[in-house]
N, C-alpha and C positions, 0 to 999 in steps of 0.2 A: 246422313250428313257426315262429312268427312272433317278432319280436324281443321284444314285450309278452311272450307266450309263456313266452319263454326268461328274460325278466328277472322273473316270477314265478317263477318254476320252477326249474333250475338252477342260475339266476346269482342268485336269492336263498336258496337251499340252501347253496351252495358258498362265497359270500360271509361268511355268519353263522358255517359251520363254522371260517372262517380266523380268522374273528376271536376267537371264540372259543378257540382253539386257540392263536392269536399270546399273548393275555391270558393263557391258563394257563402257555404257555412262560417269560414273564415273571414272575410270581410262581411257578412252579417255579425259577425264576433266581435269584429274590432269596434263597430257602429256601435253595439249595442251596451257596451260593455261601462263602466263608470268612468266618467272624463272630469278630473278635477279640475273646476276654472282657477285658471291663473290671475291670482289678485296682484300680484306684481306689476309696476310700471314697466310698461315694452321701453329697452334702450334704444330701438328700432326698428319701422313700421316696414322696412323692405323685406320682410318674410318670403315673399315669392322669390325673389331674386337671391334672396340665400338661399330658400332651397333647391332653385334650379342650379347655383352655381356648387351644390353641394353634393350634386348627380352628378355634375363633372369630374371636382378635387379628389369623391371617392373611390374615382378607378384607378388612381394609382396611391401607393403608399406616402407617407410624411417621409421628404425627404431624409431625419432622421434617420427612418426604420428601414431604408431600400437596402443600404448593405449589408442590415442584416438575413432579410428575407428575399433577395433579389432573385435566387434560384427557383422561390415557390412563388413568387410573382408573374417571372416570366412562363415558369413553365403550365400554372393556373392560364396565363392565358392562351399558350399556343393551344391549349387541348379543348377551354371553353370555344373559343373559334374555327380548330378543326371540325369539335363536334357541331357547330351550328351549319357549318356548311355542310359538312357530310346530311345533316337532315335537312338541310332548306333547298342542294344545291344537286342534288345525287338525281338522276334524272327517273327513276323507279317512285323514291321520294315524292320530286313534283308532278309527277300521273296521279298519286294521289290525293294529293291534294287538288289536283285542278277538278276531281271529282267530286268532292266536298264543297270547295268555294267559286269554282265555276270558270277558274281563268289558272293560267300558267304565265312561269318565267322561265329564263335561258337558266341553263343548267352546267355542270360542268362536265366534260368527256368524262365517258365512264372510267378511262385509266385511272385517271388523276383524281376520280370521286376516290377508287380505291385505296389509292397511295393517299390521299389525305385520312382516310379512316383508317387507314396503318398506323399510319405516324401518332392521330391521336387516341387510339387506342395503347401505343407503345408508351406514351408519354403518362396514359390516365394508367395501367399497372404498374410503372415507376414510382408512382407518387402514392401508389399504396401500400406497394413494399415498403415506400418511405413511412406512409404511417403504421405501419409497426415495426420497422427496426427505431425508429429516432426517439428516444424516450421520451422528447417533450410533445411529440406530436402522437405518440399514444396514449398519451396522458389524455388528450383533450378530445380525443375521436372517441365516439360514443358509436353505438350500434346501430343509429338511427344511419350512420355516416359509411358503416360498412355496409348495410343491407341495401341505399342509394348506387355507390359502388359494385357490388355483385350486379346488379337489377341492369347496370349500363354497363356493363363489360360484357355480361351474357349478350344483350341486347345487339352491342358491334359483333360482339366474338362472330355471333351466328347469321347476323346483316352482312358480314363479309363473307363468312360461307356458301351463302346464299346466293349471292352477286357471282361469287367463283364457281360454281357448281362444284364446291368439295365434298358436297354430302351425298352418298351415291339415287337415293330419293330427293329431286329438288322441291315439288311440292310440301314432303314433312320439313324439308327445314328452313323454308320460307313462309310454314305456318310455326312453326316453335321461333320464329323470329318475329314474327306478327305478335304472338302472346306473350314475348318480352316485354316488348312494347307496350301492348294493352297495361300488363303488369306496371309498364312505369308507369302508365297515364294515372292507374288507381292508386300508386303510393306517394305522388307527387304532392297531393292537399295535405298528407298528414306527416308529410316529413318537412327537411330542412329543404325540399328540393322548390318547394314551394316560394322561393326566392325567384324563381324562373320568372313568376308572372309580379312577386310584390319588391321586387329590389329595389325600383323607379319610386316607388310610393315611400317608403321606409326610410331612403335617402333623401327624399323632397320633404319631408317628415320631421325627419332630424333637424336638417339644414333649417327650415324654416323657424323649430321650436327654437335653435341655439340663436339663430339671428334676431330671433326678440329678445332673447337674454344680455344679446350686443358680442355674443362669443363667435368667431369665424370656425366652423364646422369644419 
């Protein structure tokens, strides 16, 4: 068995079941876990409607705080959106998946798959050197935040590679880009990256609890 091999096969069988399995542990957590009833009077019964409009309000900052953080705003999002396309829109990407869920979508030319995973590759190491030279923003970056960071940077670094043929073996380094991968899927349930699948939930959450207290989230 060859490493390609084994990072189709195995190490992405075994990869998908953990994460899988990490996700469910977590929402079996959050179910399980002690929910104190609120004996307080609700100042207001539209709890759904706060917290779907509270999915909304929280993708961007209180206008307060925009010019303070305007730079890590925007650039949080051109990179979260570069990176979604680069995996949902990259046309290698959707071969894949259409083998897993049975159906495909339009793609974007291979050039321009590249040049967007440049760009947000450029943008996600700026913003790491940012957190360690900025001293408020090393302060609050924990290891969980650097070891997320390495996991996706290797992951493009060598996803572009690969795409390029810069590595003189294209099979090894379109399987060491396979098991970056794997590696995200397995550290996703136990870290902060785990926001991926529960941000929707968390925000509708919030929004709702504040909007029986009468508070605008």
């Amino acid at each position: 068995m060859t490493l390609l091999d084994f990072a189709l096969g195995p190490g992405l069988k075994w990869s998908l079941l953990i994460m899988i399995a990490g996700l469910t542990w977590r929402v079996v957590g959050v179910f399980l876990g002690r929910w104190r009833r609120d004996l307080s009077r609700p100042r207001s019964e539209a709890v759904v409607q706060g917290g779907l409009r509270t999915i909304i309000t929280r993708s961007a900052p209180a206008r307060e705080l925009e010019k303070n953080i305007r730079f890590q705003h925007i650039t949080g999002y051109i990179w979260h959106i570069g990176f979604f396309a680069t995996v949902l829109l990259f046309e290698p990407h959707i071969a894949f998946f259409e083998s897993v869920l049975g159906f495909a979508w339009p793609g974007l030319p291979s050039h321009l798959a590249l040049v967007v995973a440049a760009i947000t590759l450029a943008v996600l190491v700026m913003l790491t050197l940012r957190r360690m030279i900025h001293p408020v923003m090393r302060m609050i970056t924990s290891t969980d935040d650097y070891v997320s960071l390495i996991i996706i940077i290797s992951a493009m670094v060598t996803g572009i590679m690969a795409s390029t043929h810069m590595f003189p073996r294209y099979e090894t380094i379109l399987a060491v880009h396979i098991l970056n991968v794997e590696l995200l899927f397995i550290w996703i349930p136990f870290s902060k990256l785990g926001h991926l699948f529960f941000w929707l939930l968390s925000r509708y959450r919030i929004g709702s609890y504040f909007e029986r207290k009468g508070v605008k989230a």
